[in-house]
C-alpha positions in Angstrom: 32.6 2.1 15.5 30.9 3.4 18.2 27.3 2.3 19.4 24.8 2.7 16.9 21.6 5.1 18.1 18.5 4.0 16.6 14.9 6.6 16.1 13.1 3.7 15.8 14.0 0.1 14.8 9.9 -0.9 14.2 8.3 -4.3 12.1 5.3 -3.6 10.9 2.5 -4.6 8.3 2.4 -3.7 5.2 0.0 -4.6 2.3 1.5 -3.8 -1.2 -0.5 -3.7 -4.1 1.6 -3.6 -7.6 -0.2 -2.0 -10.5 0.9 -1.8 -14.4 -0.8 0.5 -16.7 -0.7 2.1 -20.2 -1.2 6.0 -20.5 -0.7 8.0 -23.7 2.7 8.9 -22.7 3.8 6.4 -21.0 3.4 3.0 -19.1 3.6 2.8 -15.2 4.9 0.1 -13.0 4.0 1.0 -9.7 4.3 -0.6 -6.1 2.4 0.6 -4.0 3.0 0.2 -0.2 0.2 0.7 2.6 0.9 0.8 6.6 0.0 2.1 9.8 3.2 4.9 9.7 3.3 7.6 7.6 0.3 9.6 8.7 -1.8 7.2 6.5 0.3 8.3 3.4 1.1 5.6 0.9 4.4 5.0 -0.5 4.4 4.9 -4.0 7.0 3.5 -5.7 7.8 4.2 -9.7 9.5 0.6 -10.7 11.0 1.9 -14.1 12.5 4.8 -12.5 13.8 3.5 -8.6 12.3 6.8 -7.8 9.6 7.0 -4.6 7.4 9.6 -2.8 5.3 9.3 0.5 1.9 10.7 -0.8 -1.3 11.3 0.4 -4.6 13.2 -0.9 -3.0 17.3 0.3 0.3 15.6 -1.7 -1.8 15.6 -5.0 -3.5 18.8 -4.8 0.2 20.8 -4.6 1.3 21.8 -7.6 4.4 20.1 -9.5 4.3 17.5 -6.8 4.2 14.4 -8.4 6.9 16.0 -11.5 9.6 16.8 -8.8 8.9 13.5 -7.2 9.4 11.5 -9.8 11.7 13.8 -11.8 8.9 13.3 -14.8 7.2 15.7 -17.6 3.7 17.5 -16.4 1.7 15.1 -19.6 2.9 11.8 -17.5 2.8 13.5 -14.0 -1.3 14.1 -15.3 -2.2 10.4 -16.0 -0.4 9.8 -12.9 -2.3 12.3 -10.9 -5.7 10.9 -12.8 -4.6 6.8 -11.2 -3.8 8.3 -8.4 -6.4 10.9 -7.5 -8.8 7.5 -7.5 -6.5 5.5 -4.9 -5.8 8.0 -2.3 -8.3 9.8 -0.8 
């Protein structure tokens, strides 16, 4: 193998906040990881699924965003959106 080229090989912190929640159509498990790097995006992880976006506020105002993401219907992608839209400004 030859020599390995790295972009970036960085340690960083990271405060994670893990959130459970009932909707009508569905309940969420959610990790939810916070850091200096992504342009102040958070990384939002879907537990059940092992499915995960980068997201910030311009993220949730394009449409069928959070449905392609997460490969999920447009009811659950709305209480999604709704926990969301009050986390990420």
């Amino acid at each position: 193998m030859g020599e390995r080229f790295f972009l970036y090989d960085d340690v960083t912190q990271a405060k994670t906040r893990f959130v459970s929640f009932m909707g009508d159509e569905e309940r969420h498990d959610l990790a939810l990881i916070y850091s200096d790097r992504h342009y102040g995006k958070v990384i939002v992880l879907d537990i059940q699924s092992n499915r995960f976006a980068i997201i910030g506020s311009d993220d949730l105002k394009e449409e069928g965003y959070l449905e392609f993401a997460f490969g999920i219907t447009e009811e659950k992608a709305a209480e999604l959106l709704d926990f969301l839209s009050e986390i990420i400004y």
